[in-house]
DRENTOR-69571 format. One line per field, with one value per residue (C-alpha): x, y, z; residue in three letters. Coordinates in steps of 0.1 Angstrom, whole numbers, plus 5000, padded with zeros to 4 digits. Example, Ala and Ser with C-alpha at 12.3 -4.5 7.8 and 13.67 -1.06 7.14 Angstrom:
# residues 2
xx (5123_5137) $
yy (4955_4989) $
zz (5078_5071) $
resn (ALA_SER) $
END
This chain:
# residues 88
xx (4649_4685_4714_4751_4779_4762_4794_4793_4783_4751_4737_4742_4721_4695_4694_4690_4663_4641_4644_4630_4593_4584_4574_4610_4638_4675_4668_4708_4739_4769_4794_4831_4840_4858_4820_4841_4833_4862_4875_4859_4827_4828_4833_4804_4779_4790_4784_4749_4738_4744_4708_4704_4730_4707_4691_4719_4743_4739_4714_4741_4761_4738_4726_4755_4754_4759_4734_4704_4729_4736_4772_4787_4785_4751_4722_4690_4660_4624_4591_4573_4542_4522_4531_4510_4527_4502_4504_4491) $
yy (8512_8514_8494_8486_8484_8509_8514_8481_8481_8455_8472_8507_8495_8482_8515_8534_8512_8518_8556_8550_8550_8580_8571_8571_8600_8594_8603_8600_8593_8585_8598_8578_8593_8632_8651_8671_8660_8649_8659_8630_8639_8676_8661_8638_8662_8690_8656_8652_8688_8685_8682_8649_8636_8615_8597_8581_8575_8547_8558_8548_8571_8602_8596_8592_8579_8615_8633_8616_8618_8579_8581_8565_8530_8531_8548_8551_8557_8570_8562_8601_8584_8549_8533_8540_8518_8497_8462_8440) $
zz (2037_2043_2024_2035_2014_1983_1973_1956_1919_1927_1958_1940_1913_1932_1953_1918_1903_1934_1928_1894_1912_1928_1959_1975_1980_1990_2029_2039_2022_2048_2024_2025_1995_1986_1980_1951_1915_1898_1860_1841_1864_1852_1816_1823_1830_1802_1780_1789_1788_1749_1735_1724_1739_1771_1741_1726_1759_1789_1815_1841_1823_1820_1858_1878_1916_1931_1913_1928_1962_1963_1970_1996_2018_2033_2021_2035_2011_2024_2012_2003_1988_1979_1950_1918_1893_1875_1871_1842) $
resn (UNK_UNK_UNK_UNK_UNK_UNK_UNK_UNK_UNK_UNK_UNK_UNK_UNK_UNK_UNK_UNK_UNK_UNK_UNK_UNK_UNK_UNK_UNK_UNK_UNK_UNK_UNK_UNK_UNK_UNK_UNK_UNK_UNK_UNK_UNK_UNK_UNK_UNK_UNK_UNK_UNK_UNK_UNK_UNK_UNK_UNK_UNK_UNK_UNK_UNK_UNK_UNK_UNK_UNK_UNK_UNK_UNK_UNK_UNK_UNK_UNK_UNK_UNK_UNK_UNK_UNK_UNK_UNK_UNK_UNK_UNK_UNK_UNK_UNK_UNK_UNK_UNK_UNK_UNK_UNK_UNK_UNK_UNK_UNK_UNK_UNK_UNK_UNK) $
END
């Protein structure tokens, strides 16, 4: 599955949600941004490796696009397994 213009705040999310289940991986990332983590990302991640702190902050915050490697404007995800959500 592969979506244009992830840069954008709605495709990005949708890209993140679907790594939620399991069954998909980031397969590429064409990267259009500096790969380099900036201050406030360095800050970010010293943040969240407080104990406690995941539980109290925003998911978006605590799982930022470039750790599960969605950053930049097209990513393509791959499917690694079925899906074994349950519905009902």
């Amino acid at each position: 599955m592969a979506f244009d213009d992830a840069d954008r705040r709605s495709v990005n999310r949708v890209i993140r949600h679907a790594l939620t289940y399991r069954a998909y991986r980031v397969f590429d990332a064409g990267r259009s941004h500096a790969d380099r983590v900036s201050l406030a990302g360095r800050l970010r991640r010293s943040a969240v490796a407080i104990p406690g702190a995941a539980a109290v902050l925003r998911p978006d915050f605590v799982k930022h696009d470039w750790d599960p490697g969605v950053l930049g404007t097209c990513v393509a995800l791959e499917k690694i397994g079925e899906d074994r959500r349950t519905s009902g």
